[in-house]
N, C-alpha and C positions, 0 to 999 in steps of 0.2 A: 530838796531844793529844786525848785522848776527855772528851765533856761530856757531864753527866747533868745532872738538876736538882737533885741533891744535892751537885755536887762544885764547889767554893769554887777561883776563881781570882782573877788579880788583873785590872787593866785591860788592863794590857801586855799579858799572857798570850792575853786574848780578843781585842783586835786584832791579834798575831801570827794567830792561827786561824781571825780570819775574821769573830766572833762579836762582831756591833752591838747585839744585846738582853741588858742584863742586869737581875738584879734584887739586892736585898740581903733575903737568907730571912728578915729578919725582918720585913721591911714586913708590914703586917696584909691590905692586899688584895690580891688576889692579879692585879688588873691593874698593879698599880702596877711602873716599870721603866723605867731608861734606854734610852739608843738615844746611843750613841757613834760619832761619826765614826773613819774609818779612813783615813789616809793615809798609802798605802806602808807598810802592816803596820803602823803607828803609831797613836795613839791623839789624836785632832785636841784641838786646846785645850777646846772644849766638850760635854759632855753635855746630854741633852735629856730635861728628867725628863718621864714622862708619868703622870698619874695623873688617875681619873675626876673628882675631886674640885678640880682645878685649876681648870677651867673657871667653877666655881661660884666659888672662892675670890681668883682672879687672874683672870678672864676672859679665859684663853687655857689651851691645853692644846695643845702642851710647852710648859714651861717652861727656857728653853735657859739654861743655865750656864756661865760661865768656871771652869775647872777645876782652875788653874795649884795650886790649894791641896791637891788630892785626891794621894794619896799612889795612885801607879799599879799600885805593886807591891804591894799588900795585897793577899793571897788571902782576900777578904772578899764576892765577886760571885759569884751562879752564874746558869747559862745563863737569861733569860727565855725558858719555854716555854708560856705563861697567853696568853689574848684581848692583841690590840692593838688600837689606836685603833679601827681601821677595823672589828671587828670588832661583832655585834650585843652581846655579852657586856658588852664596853665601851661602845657609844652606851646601853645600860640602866642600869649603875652610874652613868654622868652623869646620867641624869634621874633619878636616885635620889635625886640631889644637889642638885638644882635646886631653888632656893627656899631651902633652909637655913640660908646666911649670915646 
């Protein structure tokens, strides 16, 4: 399976291939993105949302989820290829945040 950041798969789909980061192209920021467990090419009961904005808003950043509702097969995810956590990109968007609530 080839991945671009334009090209829409489903959950299943990125766990078969490997691929923990995704995001949904419409989110507005462009750090914003899950991070799926993978077990045995499977895709584990929870996602881990991450976004700059979590931190300020739920004071934690992931936010990890029970998934059992999320429809696996929807080719509605494409590759997260943007800043992650750890990343300077991302520790700035947080303090961007900070205070705002």
């Amino acid at each position: 399976m080839t991945t671009g950041t334009n090209e829409l798969m489903s959950i299943s789909d990125a766990a078969k291939a490997g691929i923990a980061l995704l995001r949904d192209p419409k989110w507005a920021h462009p750090c914003a993105h899950l991070k799926i467990d993978i077990l045995d090419g499977l895709p584990g009961p929870w996602v881990h949302l991450y976004d700059p904005y979590n931190l300020e808003c739920s004071g934690r950043d992931p936010v990890d989820m029970l998934c059992i509702q999320m429809d696996y097969d929807a080719k509605e995810w494409a590759q997260h290829t943007g800043p992650t956590s750890d990343s300077v990109e991302y520790r700035a968007a947080q303090a961007a945040y900070a205070g705002l609530r």
